[in-house]
C-alpha positions in Angstrom: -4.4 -13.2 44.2 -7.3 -14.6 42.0 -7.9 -10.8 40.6 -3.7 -10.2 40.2 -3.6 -13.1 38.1 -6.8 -12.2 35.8 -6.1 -9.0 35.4 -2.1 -10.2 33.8 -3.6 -12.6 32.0 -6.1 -9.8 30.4 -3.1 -7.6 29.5 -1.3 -10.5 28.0 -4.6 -11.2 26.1 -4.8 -8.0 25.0 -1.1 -7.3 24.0 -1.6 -10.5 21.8 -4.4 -9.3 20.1 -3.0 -6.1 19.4 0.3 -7.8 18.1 -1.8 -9.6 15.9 -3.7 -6.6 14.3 -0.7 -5.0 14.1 0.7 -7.8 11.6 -2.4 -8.0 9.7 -2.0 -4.7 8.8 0.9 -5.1 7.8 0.6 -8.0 5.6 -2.5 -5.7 3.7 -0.8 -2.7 3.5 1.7 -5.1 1.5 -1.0 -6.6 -0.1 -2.9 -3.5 -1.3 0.6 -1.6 -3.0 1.6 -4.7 -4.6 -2.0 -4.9 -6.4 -1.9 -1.2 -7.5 1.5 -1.2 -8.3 0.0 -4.0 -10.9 -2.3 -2.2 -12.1 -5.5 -3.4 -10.3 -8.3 -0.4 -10.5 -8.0 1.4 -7.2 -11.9 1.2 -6.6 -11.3 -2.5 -6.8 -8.2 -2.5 -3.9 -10.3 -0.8 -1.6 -13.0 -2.7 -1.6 -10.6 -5.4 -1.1 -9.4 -3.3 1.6 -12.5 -3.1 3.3 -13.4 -6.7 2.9 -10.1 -7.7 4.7 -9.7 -4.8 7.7 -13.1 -3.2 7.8 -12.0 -1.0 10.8 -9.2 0.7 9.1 -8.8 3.4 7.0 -6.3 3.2 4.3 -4.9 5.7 2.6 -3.5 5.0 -1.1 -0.4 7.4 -2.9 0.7 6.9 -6.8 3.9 9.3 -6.8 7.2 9.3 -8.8 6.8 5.3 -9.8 6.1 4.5 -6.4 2.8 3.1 -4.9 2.3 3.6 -1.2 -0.6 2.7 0.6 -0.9 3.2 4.3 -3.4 1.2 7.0 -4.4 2.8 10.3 -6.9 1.3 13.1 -7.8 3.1 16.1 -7.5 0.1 18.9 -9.6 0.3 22.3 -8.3 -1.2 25.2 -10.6 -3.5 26.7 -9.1 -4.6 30.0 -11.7 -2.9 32.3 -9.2 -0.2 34.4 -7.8 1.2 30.7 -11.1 1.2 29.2 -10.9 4.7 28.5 -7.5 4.3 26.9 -7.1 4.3 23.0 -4.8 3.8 20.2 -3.7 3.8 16.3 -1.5 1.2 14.9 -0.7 2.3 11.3 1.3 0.6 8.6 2.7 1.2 5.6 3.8 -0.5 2.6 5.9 1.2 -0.6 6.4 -0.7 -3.8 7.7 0.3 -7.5 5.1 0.8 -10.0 5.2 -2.2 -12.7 3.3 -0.4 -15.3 4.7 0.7 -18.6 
């Protein structure tokens, strides 16, 4: 029973932590557009970027008065039988650009 009950509270573990990447990325994808959108330097957003989420890639596009930046992270499982399991959460954020 003692292995059952590890093993569930590992997954919930892990589903939290997941859920909580998931928002973060969110919340600096946001973050990131609304600073470019600005008129903060690019170079200076990313290395912002890679301050805040240094495991993610993010992708930045100035189109049509719209800034769009998008933040992926590949995510590895680490409950022991789904080791060999992996994922990407991405997220995305689009705002108007405020420059004249």
């Amino acid at each position: 029973m003692v292995p059952v009950l590890l093993s569930i509270a590992s997954v919930l573990l892990t589903a939290i932590a997941v859920g909580s990447t998931a928002i973060h990325l969110g919340d600096t994808a946001h973050d990131l557009a609304r600073a470019l959108a600005r008129g903060v330097p690019e170079v200076e957003v990313l290395s912002t970027a890679h301050q805040v989420a240094p495991d993610a890639d993010v992708h930045v596009t100035a189109d049509s008065g719209l800034v769009e930046v998008v933040v992926s992270q590949d995510i590895d499982v680490p409950v022991p039988l789904l080791d060999r399991f992996s994922f990407s959460i991405e997220r995305s954020a689009a705002v108007p650009s405020e420059q004249r």
